[in-house]
C-alpha positions in Angstrom: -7.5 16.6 -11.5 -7.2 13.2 -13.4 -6.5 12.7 -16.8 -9.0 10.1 -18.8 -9.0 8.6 -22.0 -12.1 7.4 -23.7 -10.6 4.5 -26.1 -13.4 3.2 -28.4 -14.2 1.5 -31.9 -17.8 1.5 -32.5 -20.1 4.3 -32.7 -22.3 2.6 -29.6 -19.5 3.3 -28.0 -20.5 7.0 -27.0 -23.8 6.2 -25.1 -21.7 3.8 -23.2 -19.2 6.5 -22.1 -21.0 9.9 -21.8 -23.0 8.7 -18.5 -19.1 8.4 -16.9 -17.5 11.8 -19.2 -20.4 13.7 -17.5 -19.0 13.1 -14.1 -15.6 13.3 -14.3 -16.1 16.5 -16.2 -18.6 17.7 -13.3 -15.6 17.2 -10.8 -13.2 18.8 -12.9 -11.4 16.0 -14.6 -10.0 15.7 -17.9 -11.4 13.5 -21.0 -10.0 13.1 -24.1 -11.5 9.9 -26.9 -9.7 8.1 -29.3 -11.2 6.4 -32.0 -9.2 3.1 -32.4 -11.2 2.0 -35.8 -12.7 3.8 -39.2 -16.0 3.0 -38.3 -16.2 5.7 -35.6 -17.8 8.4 -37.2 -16.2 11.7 -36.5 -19.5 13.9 -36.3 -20.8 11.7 -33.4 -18.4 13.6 -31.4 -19.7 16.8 -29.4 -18.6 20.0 -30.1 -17.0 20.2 -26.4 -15.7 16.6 -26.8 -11.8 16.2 -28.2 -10.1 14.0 -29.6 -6.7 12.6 -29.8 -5.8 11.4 -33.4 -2.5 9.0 -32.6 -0.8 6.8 -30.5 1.7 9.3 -29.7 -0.4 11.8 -28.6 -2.1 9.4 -25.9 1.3 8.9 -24.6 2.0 12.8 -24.8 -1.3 12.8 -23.1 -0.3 10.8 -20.0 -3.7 9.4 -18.8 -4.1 8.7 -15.7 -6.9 5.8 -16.8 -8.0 4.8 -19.9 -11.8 3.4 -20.5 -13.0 1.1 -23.5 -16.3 -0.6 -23.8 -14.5 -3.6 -25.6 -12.9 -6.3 -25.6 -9.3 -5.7 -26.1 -7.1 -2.3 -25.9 -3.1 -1.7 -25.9 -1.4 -2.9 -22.8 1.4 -0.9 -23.6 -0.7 2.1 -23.6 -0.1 4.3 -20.0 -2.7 4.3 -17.8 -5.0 2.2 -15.7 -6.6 0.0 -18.3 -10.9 -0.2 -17.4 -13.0 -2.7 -19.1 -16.9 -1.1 -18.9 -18.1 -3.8 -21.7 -19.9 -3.3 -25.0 -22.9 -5.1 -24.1 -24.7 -8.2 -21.8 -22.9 -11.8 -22.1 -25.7 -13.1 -25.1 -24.0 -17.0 -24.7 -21.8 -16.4 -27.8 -18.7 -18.9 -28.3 -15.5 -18.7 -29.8 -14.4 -21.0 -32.4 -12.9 -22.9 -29.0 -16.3 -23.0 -27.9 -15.7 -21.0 -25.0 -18.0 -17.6 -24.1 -16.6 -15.0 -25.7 -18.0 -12.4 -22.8 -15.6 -14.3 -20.1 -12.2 -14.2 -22.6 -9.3 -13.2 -20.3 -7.0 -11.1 -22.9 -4.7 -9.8 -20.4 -5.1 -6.4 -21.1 -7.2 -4.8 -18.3 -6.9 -3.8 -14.8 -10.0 -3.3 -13.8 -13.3 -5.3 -15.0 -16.4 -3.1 -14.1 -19.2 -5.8 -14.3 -22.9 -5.6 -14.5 -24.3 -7.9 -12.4 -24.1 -11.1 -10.1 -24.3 -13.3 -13.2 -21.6 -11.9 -14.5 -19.4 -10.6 -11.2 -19.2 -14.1 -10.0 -17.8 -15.4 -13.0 -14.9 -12.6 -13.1 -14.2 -12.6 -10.1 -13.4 -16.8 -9.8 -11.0 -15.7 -13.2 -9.7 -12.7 -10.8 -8.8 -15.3 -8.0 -7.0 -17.3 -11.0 -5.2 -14.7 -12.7 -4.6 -12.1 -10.0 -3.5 -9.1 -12.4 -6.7 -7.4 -12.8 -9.7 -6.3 -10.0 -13.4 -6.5 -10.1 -16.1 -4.8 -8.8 -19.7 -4.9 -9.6 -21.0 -1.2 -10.8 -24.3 -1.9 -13.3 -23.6 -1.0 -16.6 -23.4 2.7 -17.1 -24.8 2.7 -21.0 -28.2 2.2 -19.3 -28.5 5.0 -16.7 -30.6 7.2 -18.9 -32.8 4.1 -19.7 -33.6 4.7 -16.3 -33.6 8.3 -15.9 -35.3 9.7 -19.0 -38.6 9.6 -19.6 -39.8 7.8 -22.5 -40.5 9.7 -25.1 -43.7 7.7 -26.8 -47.1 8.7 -26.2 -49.6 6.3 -24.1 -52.6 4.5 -25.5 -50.8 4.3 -28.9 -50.7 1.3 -31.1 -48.0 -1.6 -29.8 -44.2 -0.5 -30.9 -41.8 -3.0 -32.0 -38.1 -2.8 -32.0 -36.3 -5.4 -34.4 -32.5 -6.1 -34.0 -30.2 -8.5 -35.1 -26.3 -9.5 -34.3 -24.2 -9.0 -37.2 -22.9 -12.8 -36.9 -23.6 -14.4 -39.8 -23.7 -17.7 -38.1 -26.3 -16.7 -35.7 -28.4 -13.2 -37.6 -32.0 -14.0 -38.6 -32.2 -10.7 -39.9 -32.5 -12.4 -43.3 -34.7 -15.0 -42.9 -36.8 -12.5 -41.2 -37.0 -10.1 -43.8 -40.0 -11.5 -45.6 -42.4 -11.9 -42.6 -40.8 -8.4 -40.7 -42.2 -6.6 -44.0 -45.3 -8.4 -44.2 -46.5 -7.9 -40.6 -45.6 -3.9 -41.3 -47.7 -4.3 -44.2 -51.3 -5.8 -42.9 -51.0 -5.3 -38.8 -51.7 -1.7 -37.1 -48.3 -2.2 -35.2 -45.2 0.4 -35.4 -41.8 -1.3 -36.1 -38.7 0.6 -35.5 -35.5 -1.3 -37.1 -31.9 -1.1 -36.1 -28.9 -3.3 -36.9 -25.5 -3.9 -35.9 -23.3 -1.7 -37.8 -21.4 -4.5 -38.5 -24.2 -6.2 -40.2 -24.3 -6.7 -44.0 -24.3 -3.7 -45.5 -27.5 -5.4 -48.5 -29.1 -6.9 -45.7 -29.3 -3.1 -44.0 -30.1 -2.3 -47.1 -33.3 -4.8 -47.7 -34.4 -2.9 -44.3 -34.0 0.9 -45.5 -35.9 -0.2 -48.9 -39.4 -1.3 -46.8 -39.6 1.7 -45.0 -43.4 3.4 -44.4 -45.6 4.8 -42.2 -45.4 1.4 -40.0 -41.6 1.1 -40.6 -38.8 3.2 -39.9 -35.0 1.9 -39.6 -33.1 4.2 -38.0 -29.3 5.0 -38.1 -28.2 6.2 -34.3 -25.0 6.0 -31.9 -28.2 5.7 -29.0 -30.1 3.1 -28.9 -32.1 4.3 -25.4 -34.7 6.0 -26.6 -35.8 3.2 -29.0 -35.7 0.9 -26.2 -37.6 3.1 -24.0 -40.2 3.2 -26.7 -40.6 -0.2 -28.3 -43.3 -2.4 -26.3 -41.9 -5.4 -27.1 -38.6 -6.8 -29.2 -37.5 -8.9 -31.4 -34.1 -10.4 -32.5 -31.6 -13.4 -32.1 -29.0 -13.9 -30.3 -27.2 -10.2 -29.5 -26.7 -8.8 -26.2 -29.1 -6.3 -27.1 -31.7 -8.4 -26.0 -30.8 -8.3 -22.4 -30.3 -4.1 -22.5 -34.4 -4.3 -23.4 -35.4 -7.1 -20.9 -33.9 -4.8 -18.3 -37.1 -2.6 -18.3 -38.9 -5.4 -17.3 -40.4 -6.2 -21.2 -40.9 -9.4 -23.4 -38.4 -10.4 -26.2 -38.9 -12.3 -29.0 -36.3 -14.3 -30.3 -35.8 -16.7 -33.6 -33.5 -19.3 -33.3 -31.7 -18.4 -30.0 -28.3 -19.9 -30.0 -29.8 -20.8 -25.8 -33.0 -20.1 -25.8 -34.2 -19.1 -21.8 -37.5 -19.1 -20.0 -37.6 -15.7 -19.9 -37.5 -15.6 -23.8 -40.4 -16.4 -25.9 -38.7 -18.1 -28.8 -39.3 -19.6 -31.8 -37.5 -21.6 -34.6 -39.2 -20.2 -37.8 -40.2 -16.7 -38.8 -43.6 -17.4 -40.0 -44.8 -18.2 -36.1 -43.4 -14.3 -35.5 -47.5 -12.9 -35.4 -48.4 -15.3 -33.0 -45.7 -14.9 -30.8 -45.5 -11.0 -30.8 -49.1 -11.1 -29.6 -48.4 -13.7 -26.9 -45.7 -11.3 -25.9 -47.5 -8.0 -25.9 -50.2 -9.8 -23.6 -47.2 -9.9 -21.0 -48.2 -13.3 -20.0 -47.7 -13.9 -15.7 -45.0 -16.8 -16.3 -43.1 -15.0 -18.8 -42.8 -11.7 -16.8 -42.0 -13.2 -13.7 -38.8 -15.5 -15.5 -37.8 -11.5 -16.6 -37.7 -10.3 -12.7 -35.8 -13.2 -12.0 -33.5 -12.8 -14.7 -33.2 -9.1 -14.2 -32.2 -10.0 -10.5 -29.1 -11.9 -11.6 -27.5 -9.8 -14.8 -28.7 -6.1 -13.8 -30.8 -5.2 -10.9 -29.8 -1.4 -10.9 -32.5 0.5 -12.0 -31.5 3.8 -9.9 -29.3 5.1 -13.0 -26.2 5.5 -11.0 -23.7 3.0 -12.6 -21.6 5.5 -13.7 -20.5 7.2 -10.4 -20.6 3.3 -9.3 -17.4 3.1 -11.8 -16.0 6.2 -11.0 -15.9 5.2 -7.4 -14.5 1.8 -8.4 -11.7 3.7 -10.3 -11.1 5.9 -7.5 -10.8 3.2 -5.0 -8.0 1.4 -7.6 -6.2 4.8 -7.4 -6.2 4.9 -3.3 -4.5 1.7 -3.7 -7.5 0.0 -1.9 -7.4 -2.8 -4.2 -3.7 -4.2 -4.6 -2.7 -6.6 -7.2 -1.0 -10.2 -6.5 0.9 -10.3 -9.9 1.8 -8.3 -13.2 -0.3 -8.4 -16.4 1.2 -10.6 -19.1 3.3 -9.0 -21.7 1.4 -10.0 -24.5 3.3 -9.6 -27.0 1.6 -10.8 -30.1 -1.6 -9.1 -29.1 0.9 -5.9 -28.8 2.3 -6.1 -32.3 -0.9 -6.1 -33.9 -1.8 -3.4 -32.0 1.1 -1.6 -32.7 1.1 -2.6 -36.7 -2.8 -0.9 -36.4 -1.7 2.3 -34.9 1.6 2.9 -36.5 3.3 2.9 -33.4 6.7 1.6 -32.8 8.7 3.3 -29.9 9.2 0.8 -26.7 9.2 2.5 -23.8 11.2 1.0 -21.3 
């Protein structure tokens, strides 16, 4: 039996990880979760789901490996340190103007990637770094996307899913307010609304106040089934996009920070009718840029990306995959960390 720790920070965090909890638990390993911010909220959990509350008791608790979909975690914590990732590399930048999905923090062992687009990038970092392994395994937050059945009905009206990033230098959510409520308003179409927790909390709030019978926003730690039921999406620039273009369907984006082919996008709301109907049409160019595209950044559709990362930690713990050098102490990064969870013994 191995010992695993579930270290997250964001309530998405738990569709992300439950795919990979169900089959360590199946095989009779151990899992415990810590919730590293506020945010988390406590009633997500599952009644046969624990959790550690402190620092201390992770190191009481000895993990064997410890798994956050994020982008940082404690180096000084014990264990093998796994990055799964909390969503698709959307072409962010840092204030650097570097892409934020690619950031080497020194702080993982192990980078479980999602596919060739982004495995190929990691591993020319790996050959550069040499402190940290990667293997490709899919992206396990999308297994059920692939093994459930959707849930919606056919021959209904066309379903909508709108989402936004919670970057205020790149969310339209607010300059897409006005037309989002308008289209709910005078077109038979169902929306189903859902932004970042992050996101202002009055722009959420300019959402909940439109809803109706053609609008519902919807407060969820799993966003699956509303991307199993929306026909099309529409958003900006947030990974999100690439988690529904997986499924082979159309997105809709306003003001793309790098707008793609296999996007339809557009620079100002009020073109937002015309292009949701382009995109429901599933125009022959447009769909065949989204197989392409879903050949290069995830072509597992077979729901098995969580024993994929089990096996890749597995293989780690065989000692198949040896290291050339020692992560960096990062000792700044540490600090903070150690400041945030009140934890000050050095162990040695």
């Amino acid at each position: 039996m191995k010992k695993f720790l579930f270290y997250i920070s964001q309530n998405y965090s738990f569709a992300m990880l439950r795919p990979i909890q169900e089959i360590l638990l199946s095989r009779g390993d151990q899992v415990f979760w810590f919730f590293e911010r506020d945010n988390v909220t406590h009633s997500y959990l599952k009644e046969e789901e624990y959790l550690l509350d402190t620092a201390l008791d992770i190191f009481n608790y000895q993990p064997d490996a410890i798994l956050a979909p994020g982008n940082s975690i404690p180096s000084f914590l014990p264990g093998l340190k796994v990055a799964i990732f909390h969503g698709f590399d959307a072409g962010k930048l840092d204030r650097k103007g570097n892409n934020d999905h690619f950031k080497i923090r020194g702080c993982f062992d192990l980078y479980c990637t999602q596919g060739p687009s982004t495995t190929t990038k990691f591993k020319e970092l790996q050959a550069v770094y040499q402190y940290f392994n990667v293997i490709e395994t899919g992206w396990p937050a999308l297994d059920k996307l692939f093994t459930n059945k959707p849930i919606k009905a056919k021959n209904t009206r066309p379903t909508i899913f709108f989402g936004s990033t919670f970057s205020k230098r790149l969310t339209q959510a607010q300059n897409n307010f006005e037309q989002v409520k308008y289209l709910s308003e005078t077109m038979d179409w169902q929306w189903l609304v859902s932004l970042h927790p992050k996101s202002a909390p009055d722009v959420i709030e300019m959402y909940r106040s439109i809803q109706s019978d053609n609008l519902r926003y919807i407060d969820t730690d799993d966003m699956l089934p509303i991307l199993q039921d929306a026909d099309i999406m529409v958003g900006d620039t947030s990974s999100a996009l690439t988690m529904f273009i997986v499924q082979n369907k159309p997105v809709v984006t306003v003001n793309n920070i790098d707008p793609k082919p296999y996007m339809l996008n557009i620079t100002s709301a009020d073109k937002l009718k015309s292009a949701i109907e382009n995109a429901l049409s599933q125009p022959p160019k447009l769909m065949h840029e989204i197989a392409s595209y879903i050949s290069q950044t995830h072509p597992y559709a077979d729901g098995l990306s969580a024993e994929r990362v089990v096996t890749a930690i597995d293989e780690v713990f065989a000692g198949q995959l040896p290291l050339k050098a020692k992560k960096p102490v990062n000792f700044l990064r540490n600090l903070k960390f150690r400041k945030y969870l009140n934890y000050w013994k050095f162990n040695l």
